[in-house]
C-alpha positions in Angstrom: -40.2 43.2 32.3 -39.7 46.9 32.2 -41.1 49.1 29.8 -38.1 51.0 28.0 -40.4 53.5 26.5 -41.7 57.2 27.6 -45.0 58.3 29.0 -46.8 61.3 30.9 -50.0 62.0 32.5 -52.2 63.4 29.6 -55.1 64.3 32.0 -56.2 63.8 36.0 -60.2 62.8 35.7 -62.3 64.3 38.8 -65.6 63.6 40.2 -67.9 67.0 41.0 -70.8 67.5 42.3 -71.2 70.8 40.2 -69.4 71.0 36.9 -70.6 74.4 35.4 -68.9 76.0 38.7 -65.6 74.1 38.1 -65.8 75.1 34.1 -65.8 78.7 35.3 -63.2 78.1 38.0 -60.5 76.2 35.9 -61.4 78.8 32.7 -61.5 81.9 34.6 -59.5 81.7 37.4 -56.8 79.4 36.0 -56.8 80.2 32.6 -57.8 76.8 31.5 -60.6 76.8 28.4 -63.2 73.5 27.9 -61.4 72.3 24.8 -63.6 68.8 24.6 -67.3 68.3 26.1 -69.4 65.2 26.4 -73.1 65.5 26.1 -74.7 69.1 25.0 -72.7 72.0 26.1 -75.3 73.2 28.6 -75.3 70.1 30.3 -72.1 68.7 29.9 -71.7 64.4 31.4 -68.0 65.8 31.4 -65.5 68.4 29.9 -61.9 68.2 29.3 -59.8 71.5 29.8 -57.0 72.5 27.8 -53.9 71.6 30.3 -55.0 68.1 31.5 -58.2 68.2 33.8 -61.1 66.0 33.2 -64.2 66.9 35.2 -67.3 64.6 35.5 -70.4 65.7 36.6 -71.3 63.3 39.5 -74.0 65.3 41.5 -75.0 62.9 43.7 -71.2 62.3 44.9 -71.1 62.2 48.6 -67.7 60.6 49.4 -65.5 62.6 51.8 -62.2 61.3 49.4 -62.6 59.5 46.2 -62.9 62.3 43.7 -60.4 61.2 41.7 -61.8 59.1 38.5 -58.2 58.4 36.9 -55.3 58.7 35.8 -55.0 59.7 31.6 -51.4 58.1 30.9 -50.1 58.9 27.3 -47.1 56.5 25.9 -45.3 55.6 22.6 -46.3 52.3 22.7 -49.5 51.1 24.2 -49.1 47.4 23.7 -45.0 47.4 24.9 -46.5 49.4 27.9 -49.5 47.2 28.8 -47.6 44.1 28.5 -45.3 45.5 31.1 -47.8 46.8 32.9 -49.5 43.4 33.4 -46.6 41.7 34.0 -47.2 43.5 37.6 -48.4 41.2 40.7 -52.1 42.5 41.2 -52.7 44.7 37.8 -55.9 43.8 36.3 -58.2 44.8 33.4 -60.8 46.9 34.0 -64.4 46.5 31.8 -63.7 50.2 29.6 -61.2 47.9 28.0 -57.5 46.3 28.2 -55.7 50.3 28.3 -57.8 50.4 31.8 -56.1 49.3 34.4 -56.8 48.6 38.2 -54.3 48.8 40.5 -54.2 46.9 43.7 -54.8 49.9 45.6 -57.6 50.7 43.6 -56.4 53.1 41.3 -57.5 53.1 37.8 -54.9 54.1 34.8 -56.3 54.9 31.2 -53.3 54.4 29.2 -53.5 55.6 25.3 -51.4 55.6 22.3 -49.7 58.8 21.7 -48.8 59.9 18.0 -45.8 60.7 16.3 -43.5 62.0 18.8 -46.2 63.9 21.3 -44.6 62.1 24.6 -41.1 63.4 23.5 -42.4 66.7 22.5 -44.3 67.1 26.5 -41.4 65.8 28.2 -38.9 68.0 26.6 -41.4 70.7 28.2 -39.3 72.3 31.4 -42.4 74.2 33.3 -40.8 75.5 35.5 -37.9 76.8 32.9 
């Protein structure tokens, strides 16, 4: 069954060993501000950045690949989408809940509800207009 819907990656979730440095990288460097945190501001679990990067704070992370936690998928219809999506050979739930999937290649996708017409509204978005 194919999903005849829209979606777009709302946010790329990353594992770091020192998330106060990547604040001040994405924020000063890149012009990206902390628009959500988790935990007390001074010791942020994990932050969210205006334009779509979620960091965790993972200090203890020792992997030499792996850093990436998930993928944030937005869409105008969540249960359309994950009844497509589980129509899929090898897609299965994941414990955060049936919008987290796990891929057979072990890649997790968060998939979310969007409201009114956001997914329209980002894809009509031409960055490099």
């Amino acid at each position: 069954m194919a999903y005849g819907n829209k979606s777009y990656v709302e946010h790329v979730a990353l594992r770091v060993k020192d998330i106060e440095w990547h604040i001040r990288f994405f924020r000063e460097a890149l012009g990206m501000p902390v628009r959500e945190v988790d935990g007390p501001r001074e010791q942020p679990k994990q932050v969210w950045t205006v334009g779509g990067i979620q960091l965790m704070a993972d200090p203890g992370f020792a992997g030499p690949e792996g850093r990436l936690a998930h993928l944030g998928v937005m869409t105008e219809d969540l249960d359309a989408a994950l009844a497509a999506a589980y129509a899929w050979e090898g897609v299965m739930a994941m414990p955060q809940g049936r919008n987290w999937l796990a891929l057979p290649d072990g890649l997790c996708v968060e998939v979310n509800q969007a409201t009114g017409n956001a997914v329209a509204s980002v894809l009509a978005v031409d960055p490099r207009a």
